[in-house]
Structures are given as structure tokens and as C-alpha cells.
C-alpha positions in Angstrom: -78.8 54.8 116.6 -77.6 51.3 117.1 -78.5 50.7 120.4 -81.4 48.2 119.7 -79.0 46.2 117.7 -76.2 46.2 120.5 -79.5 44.8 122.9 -80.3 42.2 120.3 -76.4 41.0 120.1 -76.4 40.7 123.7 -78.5 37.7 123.2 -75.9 35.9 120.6 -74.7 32.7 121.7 -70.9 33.3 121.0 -69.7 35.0 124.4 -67.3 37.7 122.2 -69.9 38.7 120.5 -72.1 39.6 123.6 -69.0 41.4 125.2 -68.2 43.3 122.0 -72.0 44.4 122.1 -71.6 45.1 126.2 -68.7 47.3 124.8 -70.7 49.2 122.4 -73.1 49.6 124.7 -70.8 51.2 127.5 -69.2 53.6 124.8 -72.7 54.6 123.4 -74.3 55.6 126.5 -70.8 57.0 128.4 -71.4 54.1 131.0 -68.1 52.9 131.1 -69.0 50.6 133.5 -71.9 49.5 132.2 -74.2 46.9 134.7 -71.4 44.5 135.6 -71.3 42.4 133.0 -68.2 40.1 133.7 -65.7 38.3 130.5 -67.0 34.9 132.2 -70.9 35.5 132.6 -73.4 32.7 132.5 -76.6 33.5 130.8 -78.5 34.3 134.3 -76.4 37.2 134.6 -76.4 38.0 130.9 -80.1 38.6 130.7 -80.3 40.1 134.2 -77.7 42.8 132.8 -79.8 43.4 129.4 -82.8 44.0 131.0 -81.4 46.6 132.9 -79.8 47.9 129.9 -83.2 47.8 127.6 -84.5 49.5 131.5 -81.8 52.3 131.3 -82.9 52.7 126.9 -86.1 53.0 127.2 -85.7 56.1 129.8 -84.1 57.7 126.6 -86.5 56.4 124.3 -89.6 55.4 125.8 -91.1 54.8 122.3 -88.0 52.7 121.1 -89.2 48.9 119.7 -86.6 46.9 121.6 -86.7 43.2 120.3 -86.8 40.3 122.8 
């Protein structure tokens, strides 16, 4: 399960690295979609979109240790 590391890349300073874990995390939880994360986001929406993810992981895994 690499979810928790996908969250914790979503906080990585280099933009391609967040959108490579937003893709990861899409595949991994057949949310192609995702929560609208867009190519250009500014952090505001990047940390409003991984709180919803860790909101969505810990539905699956309420006893998951997500780091902040």
C-alpha cells in the first residue's frame, strides 16, 4: 500500500512531483478524476485537494498513520 507515501509527495515542493503523486493517487483508488487538482495549482489548492484525499483514505483505512 503506497498511498501514504503518494499523500506525503503531494507536499514536495517540485510541482511534477506532486502531479506524478496526484497521478498515483487517481490510478490507486480508480478516481480518475481525482479532487481537481489542476497542472498549475498554487499551494492553497494543493493542500485543500490532499486533505480531501487523506478524507477519502481514511474511509478505507480509518486506522492508517497518515503523515502531515
Amino acid at each position: 500500500d503506497y498511498v501514504h507515501t503518494l499523500l506525503y509527495a503531494m507536499t514536495d515542493p517540485d510541482k511534477r512531483v506532486v502531479r506524478e503523486a496526484r497521478d498515483g493517487l487517481r490510478y490507486v483508488s480508480r478516481r480518475f478524476g481525482g479532487f481537481g487538482l489542476t497542472d498549475n495549482f498554487d499551494d492553497s489548492e494543493r493542500y485543500n485537494v490532499l486533505d480531501k484525499w487523506k478524507k477519502w483514505y481514511l474511509r478505507l483505512r480509518p486506522d492508517a498513520l497518515i503523515l502531515p
